[in-house]
N, C-alpha and C positions, 0 to 999 in steps of 0.2 A: 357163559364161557363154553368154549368147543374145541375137544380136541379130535383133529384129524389124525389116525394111527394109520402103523404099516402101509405108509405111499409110501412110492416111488417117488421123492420128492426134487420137483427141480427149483431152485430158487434162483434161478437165471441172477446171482449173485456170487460173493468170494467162495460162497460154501460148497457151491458145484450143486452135483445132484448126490445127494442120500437115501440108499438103500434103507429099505424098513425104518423109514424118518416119520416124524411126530412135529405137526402144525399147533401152537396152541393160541387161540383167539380170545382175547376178551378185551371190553369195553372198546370195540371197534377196531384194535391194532392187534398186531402179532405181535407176541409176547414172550415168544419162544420156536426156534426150529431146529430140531436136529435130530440126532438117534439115541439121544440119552435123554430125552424132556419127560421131567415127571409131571404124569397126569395127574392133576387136585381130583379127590374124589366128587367134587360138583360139575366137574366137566362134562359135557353132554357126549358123549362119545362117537365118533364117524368111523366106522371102519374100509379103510381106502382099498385092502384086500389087494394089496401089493400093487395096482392101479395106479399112473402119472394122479401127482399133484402137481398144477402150477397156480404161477399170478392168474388171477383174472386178467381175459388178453383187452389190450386197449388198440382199439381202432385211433389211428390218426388221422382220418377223414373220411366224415359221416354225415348223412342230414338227419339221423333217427332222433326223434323228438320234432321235427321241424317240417320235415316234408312226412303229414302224417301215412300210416298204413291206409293202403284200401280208402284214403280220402284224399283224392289228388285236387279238388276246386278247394280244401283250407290247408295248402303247402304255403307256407312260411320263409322258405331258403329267398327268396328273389324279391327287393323291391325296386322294381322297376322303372319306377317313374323319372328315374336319371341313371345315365352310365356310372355315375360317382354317387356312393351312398355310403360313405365312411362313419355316417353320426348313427345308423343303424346299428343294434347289439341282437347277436342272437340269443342271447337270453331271453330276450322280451318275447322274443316266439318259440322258449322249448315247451312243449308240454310233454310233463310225465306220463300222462296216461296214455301218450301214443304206443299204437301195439306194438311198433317194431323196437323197444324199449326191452316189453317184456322178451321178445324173441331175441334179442340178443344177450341178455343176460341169462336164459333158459340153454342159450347157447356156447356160455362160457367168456361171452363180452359184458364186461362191467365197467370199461369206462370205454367212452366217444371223444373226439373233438366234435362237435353240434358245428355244423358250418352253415354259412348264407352260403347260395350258391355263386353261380359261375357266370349268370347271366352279365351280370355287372363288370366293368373293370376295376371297380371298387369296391368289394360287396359289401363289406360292413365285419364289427369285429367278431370274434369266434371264438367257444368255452369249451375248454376241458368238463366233460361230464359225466356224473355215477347214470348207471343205464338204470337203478333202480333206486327210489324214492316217489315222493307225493309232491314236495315243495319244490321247483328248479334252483331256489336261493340254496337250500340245504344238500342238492347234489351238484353244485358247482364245484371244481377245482379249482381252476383260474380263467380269466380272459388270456387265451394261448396266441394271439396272433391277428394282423387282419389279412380279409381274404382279395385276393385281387385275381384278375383271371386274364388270359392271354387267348389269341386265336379265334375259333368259329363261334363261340357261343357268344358274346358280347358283339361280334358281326352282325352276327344274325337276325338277335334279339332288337337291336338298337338303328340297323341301319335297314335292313333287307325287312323287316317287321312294321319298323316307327319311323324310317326315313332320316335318321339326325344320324350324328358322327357318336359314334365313328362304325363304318362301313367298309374298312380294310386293316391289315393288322397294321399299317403303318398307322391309320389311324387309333387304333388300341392304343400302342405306347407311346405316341402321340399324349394321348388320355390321361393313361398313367403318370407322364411326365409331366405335362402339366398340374395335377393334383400332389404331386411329392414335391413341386414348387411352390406349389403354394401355403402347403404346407410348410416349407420354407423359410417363406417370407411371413409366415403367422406366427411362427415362432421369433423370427425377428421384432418383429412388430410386440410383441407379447412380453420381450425381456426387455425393449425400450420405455416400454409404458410403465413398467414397474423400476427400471431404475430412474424413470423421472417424475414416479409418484404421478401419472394420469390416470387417470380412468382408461377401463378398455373395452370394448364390444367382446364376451367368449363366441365361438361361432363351435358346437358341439362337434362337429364334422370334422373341421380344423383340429380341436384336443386329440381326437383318436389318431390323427395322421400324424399329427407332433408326435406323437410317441414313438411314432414308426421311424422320424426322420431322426429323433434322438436318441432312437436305440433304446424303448422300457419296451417296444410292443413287436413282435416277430412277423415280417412278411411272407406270406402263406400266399405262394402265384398257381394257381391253374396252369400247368402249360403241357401240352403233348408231344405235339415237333420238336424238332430238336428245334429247328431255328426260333421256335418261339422259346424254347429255353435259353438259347442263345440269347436273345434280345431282354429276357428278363438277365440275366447274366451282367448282358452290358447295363441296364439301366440300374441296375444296385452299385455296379463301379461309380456310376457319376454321381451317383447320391451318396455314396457311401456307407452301403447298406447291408451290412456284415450278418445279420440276427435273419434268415428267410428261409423255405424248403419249397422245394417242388415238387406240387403236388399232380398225381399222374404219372407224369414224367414216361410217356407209353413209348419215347425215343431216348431215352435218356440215356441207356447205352452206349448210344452212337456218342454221347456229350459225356463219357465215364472220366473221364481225365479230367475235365475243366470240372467237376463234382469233386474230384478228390484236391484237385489243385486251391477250390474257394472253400471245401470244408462244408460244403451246404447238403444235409441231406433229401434222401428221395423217398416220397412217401408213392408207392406205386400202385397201379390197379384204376379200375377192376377192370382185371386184364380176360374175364372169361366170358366175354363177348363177343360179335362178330365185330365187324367194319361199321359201324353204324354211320357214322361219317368220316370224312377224306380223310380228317387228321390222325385219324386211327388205323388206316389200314396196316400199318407193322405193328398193332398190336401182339405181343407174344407174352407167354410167362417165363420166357430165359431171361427176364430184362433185369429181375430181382438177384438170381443166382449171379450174371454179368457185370453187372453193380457192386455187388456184394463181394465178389474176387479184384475188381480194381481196388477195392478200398473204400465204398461210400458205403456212410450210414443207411439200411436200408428198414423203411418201415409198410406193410403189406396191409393196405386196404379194399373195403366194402364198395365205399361210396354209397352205401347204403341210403335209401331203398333202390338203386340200378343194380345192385345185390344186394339180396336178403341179411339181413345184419348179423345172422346167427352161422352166418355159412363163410366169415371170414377163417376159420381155422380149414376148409376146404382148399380156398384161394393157396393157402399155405401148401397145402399138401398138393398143391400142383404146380406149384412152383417145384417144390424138392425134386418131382419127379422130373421138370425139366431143367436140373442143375442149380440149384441154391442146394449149398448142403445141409445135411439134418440136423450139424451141428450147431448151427445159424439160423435154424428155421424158427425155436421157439424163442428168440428176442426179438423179431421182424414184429410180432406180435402183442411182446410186451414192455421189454428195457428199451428198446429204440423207441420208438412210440412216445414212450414216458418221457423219455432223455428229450423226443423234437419237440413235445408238447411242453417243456418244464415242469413236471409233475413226476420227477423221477424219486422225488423223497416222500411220495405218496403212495404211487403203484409199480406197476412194473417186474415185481422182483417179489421176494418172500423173504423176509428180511425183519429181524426185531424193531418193532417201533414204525412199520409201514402199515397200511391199512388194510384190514381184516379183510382183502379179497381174495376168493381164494378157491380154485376149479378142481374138484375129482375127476377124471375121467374115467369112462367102463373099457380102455382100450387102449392101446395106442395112442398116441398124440398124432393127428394130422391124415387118421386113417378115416375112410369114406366110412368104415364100419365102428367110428366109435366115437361117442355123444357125451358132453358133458353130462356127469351124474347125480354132482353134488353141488352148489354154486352160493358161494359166501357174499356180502356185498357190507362194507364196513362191520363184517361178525356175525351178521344177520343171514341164517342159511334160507335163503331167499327161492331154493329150489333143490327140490329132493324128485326124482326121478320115480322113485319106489313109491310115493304119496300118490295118494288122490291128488289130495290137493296142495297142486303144486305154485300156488301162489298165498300167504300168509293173508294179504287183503281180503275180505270176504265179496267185496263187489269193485273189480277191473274196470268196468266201465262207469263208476260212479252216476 
């Protein structure tokens, strides 16, 4: 048991934030928050020293665990051997011990979306994930979505790389449209066979798209352009495809009204790059504050490792500076996130009966000069700033 005293407590929840507030953690959930919570005398005691508390922030698109640190020949995100790779899980390729795991939760991020990348137009499905654990089964949240991608990287990859289609973005959703038919018609085929008692072939690839076309699994599109938002836009109308987010969304701005009109929100970033290719050259950080005043859910990403996973509360504080208000800046990071991922009755917030995660900071929130100090991760303080040693495991690289 741990109780964190005298924060500055934000519980990006009904409670607001509480001056000289009291966190109390045990057996993995919060068990108490507010300015009256009595400390049991077994409580291990944190003094916050008047210092933000928040949730641990949860990135909503990442590859940490997947594309590992410093080992780019065993990245995991991409399998390429077809444009369509929906029977793929990222599960099967997070590994815990990837460093950028620990650097994010050293950073004040304790959970991920673990994503397949972008290469594909259909990457494969994607997990809500604790940044800190040994087992991936035991810091799984949920399967949050599958990922599909829009634009130059599936171009690229597939046509201008390996010569097959698709080779223009007509051919992308093209791609797309094709697989969400067939999907389709698998599910047809699927409910005929059991209401006439036959036998059926499963096809593992087809189950994960079924879910998407009947609405158990969330689509999670790649898109930068606007018009490639556009085109994901039109292809969820024909399908009927109500449960999706855009991710990037580096124009998405210019599309703020059709975001508030479909209710879909924008997972943005990483917007603190140059032009690296076409589709990014209006990269800007007004895009989050610009979103966020039409009215769209907006949630602020890493994309980790294209940024370091530990420096998403940075992205933040550069957004604020260019118009996302402060007021709105620490849910980009935690209650949105949770809410696009469906993991909002787990993290996100500091709230009795959610999970023990839970960030001191020595500063400010979102300022260049102040670093997470304390870092909870289901109750487990998993990082103490003031320690040697600030990992409990005694060998990181096993």
């Amino acid at each position: 048991m741990h109780a964190i005293v005298n924060g500055e407590v934000h519980t990006v929840a009904d409670a607001g934030t509480i001056e000289d507030g009291t966190v109390l953690l045990a057996d993995g959930e919060i068990v108490a928050v507010g300015a009256d919570v009595e400390v049991p005398d077994e409580a291990t005691v944190v003094d916050a020293g008047g210092d933000p508390v928040t949730p641990g922030l949860v990135d909503a698109h990442s590859h940490a665990g997947m594309d590992e640190w410093g080992e780019p020949e065993d990245s995991d995100v991409n399998e390429l051997t077809d444009p369509v790779t929906p029977h793929v899980n990222a599960i099967d390729g997070f590994h815990p011990r990837d460093e950028e795991l620990r650097h994010a939760y050293q950073g004040g991020v304790t959970t991920v979306s673990a994503r397949m990348g972008s290469g594909n137009v259909v990457g494969g499905v994607i997990c809500s994930m604790k940044t800190y654990g040994d087992v991936a089964d035991e810091m799984l949240l949920r399967e949050d979505g599958m990922k599909a991608a829009m634009g130059e990287n599936p171009k690229r990859i597939h046509g201008e790389e390996n010569g097959r289609e698709p080779t223009t973005r007509s051919g992308v959703a093209a791609t797309l449209r094709e697989a969400l038919m067939a999907a389709e018609d698998y599910v047809d085929r699927r409910e005929h066979a059991r209401e006439a008692g036959e036998p059926f072939e499963r096809d593992l690839g087809m189950e994960n798209l079924a879910r998407v076309v009947e609405g158990d699994l969330p689509l999670r599109v790649h898109a930068h352009r606007a018009d490639d938002i556009a085109t994901v836009f039109r292809i969820a109308d024909e399908f009927g495809i109500d449960d999706l987010s855009i991710e990037h969304a580096t124009e998405g701005h210019v599309l703020a009204d059709a975001f508030v009109e479909r209710d879909v929100p924008a997972v943005v970033g990483p917007s603190l790059s140059s032009a690296s290719k076409y589709e990014l050259r209006n990269i800007t950080f007004d895009t989050p504050g610009i979103l966020h005043e039409a009215g769209v859910t907006v949630a602020i990403q890493t994309d980790a490792p294209v940024l370091p996973q530990e420096h998403l509360d940075v992205c933040v504080g550069l957004a604020v500076r260019e118009g996302l208000p402060e007021s709105a800046a620490l849910r980009t990071v935690t209650r949105n996130p949770a809410e696009i991922l469906g993991v909002e009755d787990r993290v996100g917030t500091l709230a009795e009966g959610t999970d023990a995660d839970v960030v001191v900071w020595d500063g400010p929130m979102f300022d260049l000069g102040s670093d997470a100090r304390d870092v909870f991760v289901d109750g487990e303080h998993v990082y103490d700033a003031d320690r040697d040693d600030t990992d409990p495991r005694e060998d990181w690289a096993w």
